[in-house]
VODO-82730 format. One line per 4 residues: their letters; for each residue x, y, z of C-alpha. Coordinates in steps of 0.001 Angstrom, whole numbers, plus 500000, padded with zeros to 6 digits. Example, Ala and Ser with C-alpha at 12.3 -4.5 7.8 and 13.67 -1.06 7.14 Angstrom:
2
AS) 512300/495500/507800  513670/498940/507140
END
This chain:
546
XXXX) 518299/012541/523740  516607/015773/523094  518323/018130/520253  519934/020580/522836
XXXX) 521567/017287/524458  523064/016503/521434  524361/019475/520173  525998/019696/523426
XXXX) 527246/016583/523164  528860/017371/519736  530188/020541/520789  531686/019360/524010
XXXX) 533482/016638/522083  534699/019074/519190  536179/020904/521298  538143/018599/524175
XXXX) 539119/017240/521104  540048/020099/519094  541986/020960/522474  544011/017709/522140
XXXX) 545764/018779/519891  546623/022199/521012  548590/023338/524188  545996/022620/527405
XXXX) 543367/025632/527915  545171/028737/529027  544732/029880/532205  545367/033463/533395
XXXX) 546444/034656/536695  543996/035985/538993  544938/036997/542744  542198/034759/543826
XXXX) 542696/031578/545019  542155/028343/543576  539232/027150/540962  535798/026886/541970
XXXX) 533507/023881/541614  531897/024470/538460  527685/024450/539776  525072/023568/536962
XXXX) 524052/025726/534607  520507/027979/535051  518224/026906/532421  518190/029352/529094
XXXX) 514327/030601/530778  513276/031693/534058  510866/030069/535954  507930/032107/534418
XXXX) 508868/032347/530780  511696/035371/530620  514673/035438/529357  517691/034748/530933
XXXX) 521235/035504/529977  523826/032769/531278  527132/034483/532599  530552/032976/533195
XXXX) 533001/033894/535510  536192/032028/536702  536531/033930/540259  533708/034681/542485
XXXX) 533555/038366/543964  534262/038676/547542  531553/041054/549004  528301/042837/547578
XXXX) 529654/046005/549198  531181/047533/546307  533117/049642/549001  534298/046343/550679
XXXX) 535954/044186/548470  538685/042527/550200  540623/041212/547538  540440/044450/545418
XXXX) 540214/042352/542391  538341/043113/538735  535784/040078/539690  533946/041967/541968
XXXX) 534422/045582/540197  532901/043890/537202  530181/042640/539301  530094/045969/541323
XXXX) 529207/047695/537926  525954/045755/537247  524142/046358/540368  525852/050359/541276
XXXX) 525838/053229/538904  529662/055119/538280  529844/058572/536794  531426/057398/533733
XXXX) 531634/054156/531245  535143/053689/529664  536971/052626/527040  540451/050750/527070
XXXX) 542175/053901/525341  540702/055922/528086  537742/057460/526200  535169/058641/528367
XXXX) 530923/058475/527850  528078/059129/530052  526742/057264/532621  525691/058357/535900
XXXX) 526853/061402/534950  525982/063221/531472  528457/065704/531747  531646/066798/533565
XXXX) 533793/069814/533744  536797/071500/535393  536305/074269/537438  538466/076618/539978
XXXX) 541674/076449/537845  541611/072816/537962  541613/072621/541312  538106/070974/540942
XXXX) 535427/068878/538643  531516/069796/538034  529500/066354/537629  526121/067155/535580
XXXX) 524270/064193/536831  521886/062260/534880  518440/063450/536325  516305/060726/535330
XXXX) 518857/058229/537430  516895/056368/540143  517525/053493/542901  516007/050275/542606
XXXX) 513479/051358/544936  512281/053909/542548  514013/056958/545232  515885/059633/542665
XXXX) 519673/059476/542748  520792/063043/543492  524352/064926/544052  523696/064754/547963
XXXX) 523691/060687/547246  527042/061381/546029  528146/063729/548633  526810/061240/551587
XXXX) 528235/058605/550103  531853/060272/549871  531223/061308/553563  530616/057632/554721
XXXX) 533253/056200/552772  535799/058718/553901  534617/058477/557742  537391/057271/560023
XXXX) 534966/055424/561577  533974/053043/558468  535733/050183/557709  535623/050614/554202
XXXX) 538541/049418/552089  539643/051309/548832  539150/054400/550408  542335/055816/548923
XXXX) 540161/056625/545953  539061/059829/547804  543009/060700/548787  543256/063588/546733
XXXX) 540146/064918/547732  540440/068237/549842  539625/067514/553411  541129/063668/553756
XXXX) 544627/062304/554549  546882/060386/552213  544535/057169/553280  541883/058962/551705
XXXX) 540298/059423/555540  538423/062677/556436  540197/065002/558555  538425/066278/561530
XXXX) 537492/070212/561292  538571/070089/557861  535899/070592/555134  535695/067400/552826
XXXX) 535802/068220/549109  532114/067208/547991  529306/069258/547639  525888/069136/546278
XXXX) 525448/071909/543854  522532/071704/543427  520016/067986/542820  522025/067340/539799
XXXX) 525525/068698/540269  528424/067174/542369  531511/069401/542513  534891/067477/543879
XXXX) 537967/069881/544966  541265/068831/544985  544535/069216/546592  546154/069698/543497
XXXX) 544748/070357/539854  543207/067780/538253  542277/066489/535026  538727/065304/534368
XXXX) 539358/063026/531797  542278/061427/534013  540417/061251/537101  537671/058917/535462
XXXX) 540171/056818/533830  541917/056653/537426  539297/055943/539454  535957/055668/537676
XXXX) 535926/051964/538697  535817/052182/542164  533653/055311/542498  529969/053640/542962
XXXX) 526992/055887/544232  525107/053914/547278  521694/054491/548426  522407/056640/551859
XXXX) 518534/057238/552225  518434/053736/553879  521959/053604/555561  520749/055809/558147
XXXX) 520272/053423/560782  523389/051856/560726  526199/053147/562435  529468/053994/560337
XXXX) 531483/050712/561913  528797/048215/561281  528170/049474/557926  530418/047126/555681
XXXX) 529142/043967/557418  525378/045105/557931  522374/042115/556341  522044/045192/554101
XXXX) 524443/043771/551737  523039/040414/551816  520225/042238/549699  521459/044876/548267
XXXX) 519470/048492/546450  521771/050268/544129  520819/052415/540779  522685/050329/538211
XXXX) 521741/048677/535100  520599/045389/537005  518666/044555/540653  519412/042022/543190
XXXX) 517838/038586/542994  519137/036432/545128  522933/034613/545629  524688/031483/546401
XXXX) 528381/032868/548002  531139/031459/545583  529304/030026/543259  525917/031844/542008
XXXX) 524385/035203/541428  521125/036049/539846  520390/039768/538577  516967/041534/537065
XXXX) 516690/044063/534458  516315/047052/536045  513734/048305/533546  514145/052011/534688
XXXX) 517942/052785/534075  518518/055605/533022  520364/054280/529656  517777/051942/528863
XXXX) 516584/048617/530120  519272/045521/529141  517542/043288/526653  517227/040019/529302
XXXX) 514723/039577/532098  517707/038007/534371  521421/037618/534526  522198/034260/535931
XXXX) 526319/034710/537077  527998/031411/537662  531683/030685/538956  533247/027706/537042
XXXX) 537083/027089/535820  538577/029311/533490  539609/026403/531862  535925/025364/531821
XXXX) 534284/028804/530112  535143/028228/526241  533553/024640/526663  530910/025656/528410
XXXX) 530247/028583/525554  530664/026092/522963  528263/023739/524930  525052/026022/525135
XXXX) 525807/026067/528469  526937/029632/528838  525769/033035/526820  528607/034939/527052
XXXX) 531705/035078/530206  533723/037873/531731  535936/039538/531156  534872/040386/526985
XXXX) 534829/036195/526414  538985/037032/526696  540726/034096/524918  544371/032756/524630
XXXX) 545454/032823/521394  546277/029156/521176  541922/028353/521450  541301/030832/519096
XXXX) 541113/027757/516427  538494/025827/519250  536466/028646/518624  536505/029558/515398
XXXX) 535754/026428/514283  532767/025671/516538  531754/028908/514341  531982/031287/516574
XXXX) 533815/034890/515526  536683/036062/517024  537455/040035/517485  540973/041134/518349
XXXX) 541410/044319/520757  542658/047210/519053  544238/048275/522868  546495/046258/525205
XXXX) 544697/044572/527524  547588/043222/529570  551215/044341/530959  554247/042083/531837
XXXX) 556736/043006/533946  559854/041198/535745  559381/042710/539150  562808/043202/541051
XXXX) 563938/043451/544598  565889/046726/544712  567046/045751/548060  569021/042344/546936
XXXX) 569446/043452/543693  571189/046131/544803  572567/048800/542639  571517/049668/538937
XXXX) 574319/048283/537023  572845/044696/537933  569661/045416/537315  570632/046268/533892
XXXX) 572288/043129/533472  568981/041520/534477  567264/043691/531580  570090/043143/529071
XXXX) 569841/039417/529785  566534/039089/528397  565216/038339/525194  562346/039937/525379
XXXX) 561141/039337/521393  561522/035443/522007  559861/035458/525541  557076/037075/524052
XXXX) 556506/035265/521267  557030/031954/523108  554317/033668/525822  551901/035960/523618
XXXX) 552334/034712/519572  551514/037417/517610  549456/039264/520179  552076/040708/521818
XXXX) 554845/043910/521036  558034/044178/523162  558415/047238/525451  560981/049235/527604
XXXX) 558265/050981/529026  554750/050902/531088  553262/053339/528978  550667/052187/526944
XXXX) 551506/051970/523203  549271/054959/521508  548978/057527/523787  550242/061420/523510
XXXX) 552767/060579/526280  554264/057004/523901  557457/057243/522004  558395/054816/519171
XXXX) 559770/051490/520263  563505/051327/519856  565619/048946/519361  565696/045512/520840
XXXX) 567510/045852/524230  568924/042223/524210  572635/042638/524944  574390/039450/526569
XXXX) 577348/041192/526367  576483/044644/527742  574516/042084/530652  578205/041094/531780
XXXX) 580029/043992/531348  577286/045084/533991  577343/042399/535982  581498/043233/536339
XXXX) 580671/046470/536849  578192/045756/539625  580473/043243/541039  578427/040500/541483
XXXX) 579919/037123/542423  577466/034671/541042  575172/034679/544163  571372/032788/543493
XXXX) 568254/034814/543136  564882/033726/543367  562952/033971/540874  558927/033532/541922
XXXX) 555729/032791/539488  552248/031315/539574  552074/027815/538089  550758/029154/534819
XXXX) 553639/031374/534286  556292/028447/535403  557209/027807/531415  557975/031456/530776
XXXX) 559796/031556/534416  561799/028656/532865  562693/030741/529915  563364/034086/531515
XXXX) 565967/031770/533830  567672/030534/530806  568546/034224/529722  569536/035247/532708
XXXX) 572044/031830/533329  573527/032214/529801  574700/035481/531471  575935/034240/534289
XXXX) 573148/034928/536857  571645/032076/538819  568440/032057/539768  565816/029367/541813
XXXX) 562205/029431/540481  559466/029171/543064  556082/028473/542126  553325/029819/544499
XXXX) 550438/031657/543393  549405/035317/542821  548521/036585/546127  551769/035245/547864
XXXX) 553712/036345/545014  552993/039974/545758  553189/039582/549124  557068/037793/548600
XXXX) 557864/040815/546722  556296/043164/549412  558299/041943/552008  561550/041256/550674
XXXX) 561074/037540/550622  562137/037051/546667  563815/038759/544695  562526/038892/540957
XXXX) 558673/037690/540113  557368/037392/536709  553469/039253/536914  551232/041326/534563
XXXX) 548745/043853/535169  545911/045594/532992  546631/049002/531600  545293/051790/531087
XXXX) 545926/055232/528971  547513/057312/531533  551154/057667/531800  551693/056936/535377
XXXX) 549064/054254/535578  551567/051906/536716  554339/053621/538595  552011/056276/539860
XXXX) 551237/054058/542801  554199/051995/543240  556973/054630/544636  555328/055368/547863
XXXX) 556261/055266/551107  552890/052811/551708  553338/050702/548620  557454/050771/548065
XXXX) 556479/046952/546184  559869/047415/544667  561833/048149/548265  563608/051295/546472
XXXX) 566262/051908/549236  565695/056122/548553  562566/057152/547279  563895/060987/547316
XXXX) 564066/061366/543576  561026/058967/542541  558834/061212/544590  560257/064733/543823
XXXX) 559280/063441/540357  555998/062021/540761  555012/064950/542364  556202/067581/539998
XXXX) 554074/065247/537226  551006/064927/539220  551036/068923/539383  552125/070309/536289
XXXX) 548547/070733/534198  550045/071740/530908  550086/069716/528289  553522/070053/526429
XXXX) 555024/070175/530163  553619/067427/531377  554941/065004/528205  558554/066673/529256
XXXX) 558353/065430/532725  557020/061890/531423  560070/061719/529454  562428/063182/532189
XXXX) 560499/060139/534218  560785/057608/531713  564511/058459/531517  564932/058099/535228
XXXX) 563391/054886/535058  565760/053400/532546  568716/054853/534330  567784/052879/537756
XXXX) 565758/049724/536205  563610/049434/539625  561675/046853/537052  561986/045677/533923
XXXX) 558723/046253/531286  558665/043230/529083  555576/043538/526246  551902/043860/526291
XXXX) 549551/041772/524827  546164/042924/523073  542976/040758/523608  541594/038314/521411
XXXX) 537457/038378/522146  535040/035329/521330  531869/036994/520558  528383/035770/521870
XXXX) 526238/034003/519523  523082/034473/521625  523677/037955/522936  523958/040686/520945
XXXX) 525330/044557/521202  528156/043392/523787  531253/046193/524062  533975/043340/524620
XXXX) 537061/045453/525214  535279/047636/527244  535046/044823/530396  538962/045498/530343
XXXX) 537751/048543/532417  535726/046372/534257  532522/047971/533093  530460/046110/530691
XXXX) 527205/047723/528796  524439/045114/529663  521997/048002/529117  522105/047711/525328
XXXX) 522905/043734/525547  519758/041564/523264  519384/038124/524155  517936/036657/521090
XX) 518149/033026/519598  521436/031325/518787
END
């Protein structure tokens, strides 16, 4: 047995039975569906002596077509971001830097955004990315006639629909300045700043100099995609669907050539990655080597260093059906019912802070955290109030939230509400909730820095998630918020929102939890809490010896 057998060996078996003694390997919910086969590792060289970098990830992406993904899910963004350029790379407290672009601006009142492009930005086959790439590619995307999905992220552009479609005779809202300038108009004024943060991850530049030939409605199922040109950090190799995808150094980019010869991306088991790290097995795995709290010891001592986020990477919320849950005294009993310090800590340790609110703890538009809510007593004088007559309520969560499902049922029974768990997993669970089918459904989401990051989108006539019976006053709002431009104002209408919200409880926030991070020891210069944003900086990533 060689030396790197045996260290594996040792490091496998330190840490199964490290994990013996701990609660099993977390497991976080994905809207994917179940676990891959976990495929053998690429060796730590390629073929002809480089250097490879061996990347986990516990979900495969669904499409190559960053433009296409039918899922919509952070696996492929985070893929999407290695092989297309975006305008901007961000940070979890929704700090923007350069990328694609070196610059941005508003213009016209707000009403529009200048894009100073990075001129020295080229596609993989060595053609120079320009502002009419952009332009083209906003025009394809936007086409009727393309049967793109996401294309909502171009819905506020002048010129489209809600559905972010163009409108015919209409002028679309992207121009080429000039080679190096993109200017986007708006319906309404916009923030810079907020639009990246919004949108920056599904905003990819494609190469339309060799799209030509294809017509609009083959385009997202063309053998293009099967071997893909963008301008991003890395190049196409080659790709086994589901399982394996190998990436070159794109030695031109235009922030500097990553520090690997190839990026070897491998679908295993989330429950599989920290073993596999620990192993030799893997270099590093999406998203920022994100660990639960209770293998932070399995880590630490196989001597790697752990970093905590300094941001919320995740959101919990009980999701309710305003349509059986019908008026906002009982929902208040549901959110009176539960203690929300004890969940947490039972869920999250010390990772996580209670909250009565979506907005993300830190920002200009966050207010102190009050009081606990927990009130069993206020929860029945509600539930009197409200009338209700002990009817049972569903209660839905994936199998790795059943425990905490367990718990939130307890509160709500020692308040006299009865509710039935049912365990199905993410993408059902959304859909339940969607169509009425249950009635309360324990989920989380990732944050971000803007104050309507969450209930921006889920008050719509299109995406009514929590069937709000009249959407009159949610909307009248929403819209004065997504208008109003200055500052001072706009924090008056988030409160006048947040207020609102607590008056009707459509939902009820729970806590957030901030990441814990087990750092590479073979790769170095990795932004973990950045691949919360689903961008991660392989351009300044060094893979050097363990």
């Amino acid at each position: 047995m060689n030396r790197h057998s045996l260290f594996r060996l040792l490091a496998m078996t330190l840490a199964l039975s490290l994990a013996l003694g701990l609660a099993a390997c977390g497991s976080t919910e994905t809207q994917e569906g179940a676990a891959q086969e976990t495929p053998a590792p690429a060796a730590e060289e390629t073929a002809d002596g480089g250097v490879n970098v061996n990347y986990g990830i516990s979900n495969p992406w669904d499409s190559l077509m960053p433009y296409y993904s039918v899922s919509g899910s952070n696996y492929s963004r985070i893929i999407y971001d290695k092989l297309y350029d975006r305008l901007a790379y961000l940070q979890p407290d929704g700090t923007c830097a350069p990328r694609a672009a070196t610059s941005w601006e508003s213009a016209d009142d707000g009403y529009a955004i200048l894009f100073h492009l990075d001129e020295t930005a080229a596609f993989h086959d060595g053609t120079p990315v320009t502002a009419q790439h952009w332009v083209d590619t906003i025009a394809l995307v936007t086409n009727p006639a393309c049967n793109v999905l996401g294309r909502d992220t171009f819905a506020g552009l002048t010129g489209t629909d809600e559905t972010g479609a163009a409108v015919a005779g209409e002028t679309l809202g992207a121009e080429a300045v000039d080679e190096t300038t993109l200017k986007l108009t708006f319906q309404n004024p916009v923030d810079p700043e907020e639009f990246l943060v919004e949108h920056n991850r599904d905003l990819y530049v494609l190469p339309t100099h060799l799209l030509g030939d294809i017509a609009p409605e083959d385009l997202v199922t063309d053998d293009f995609w099967l071997h893909p040109v963008g301008s991003g950090p890395c190049k196409f190799v080659s790709e086994v669907s589901g399982s394996t995808l190998v990436l070159a150094a794109n030695e031109n980019y235009q922030l500097g050539a990553p520090g690997f010869d190839t990026l070897t991306i491998t679908v295993m088991d989330k429950a599989n990655l920290l073993t596999a790290l620990i192993a030799g097995d893997l270099d590093y795995y999406t998203f920022g080597g994100s660990l639960s709290e209770e293998n932070r010891p399995v880590a630490e001592q196989a001597g790697f260093t752990v970093q905590e986020g300094t941001v919320p990477g995740t959101f919990y919320e009980l999701m309710l059906n305003n349509e059986t849950l019908d008026s906002p005294a009982l929902r208040q009993a549901v959110a009176l019912s539960l203690d929300k310090q004890l969940l947490c800590q039972q869920s999250a340790g010390s990772l996580g802070t209670v909250t009565d609110t979506s907005i993300l703890p830190g920002t200009d538009y966050s207010r102190p955290v009050g009081e606990s809510s927990y009130d069993p007593e206020g929860a029945r004088e509600r539930l009197a109030q409200a009338g209700y007559e002990g009817e049972t309520f569903s209660l839905a969560c994936t199998s790795q939230r059943a425990s905490l499902a367990a718990l939130i049922q307890q509160d709500l029974a020692a308040v006299g509400i009865q509710t039935e768990i049912e365990t199905v997993d993410s993408a059902t669970l959304f859909a339940g909730m969607n169509d009425g089918t249950y009635d309360m459904a324990v989920a989380s989401h990732t944050p971000n820095s803007l104050p309507l990051w969450f209930t921006g989108s889920r008050f719509t006539a299109d995406n009514n998630i929590f069937r709000v019976q009249d959407l009159s006053h949610y909307t009248t709002l929403l819209s004065a918020l997504e208008q109003e431009t200055n500052a001072t104002a706009r924090i008056d209408l988030v409160d006048e929102w947040e207020a609102y919200l607590q008056e009707e409880m459509p939902f009820v926030p729970l806590w957030f939890t901030y990441a814990l991070h087990v750092q590479s020891k073979t790769v170095s210069g990795i932004d973990y809490p950045a691949a919360a944003c689903c961008n991660e900086n392989v351009w300044q990533w060094e893979k050097g010896e363990a």
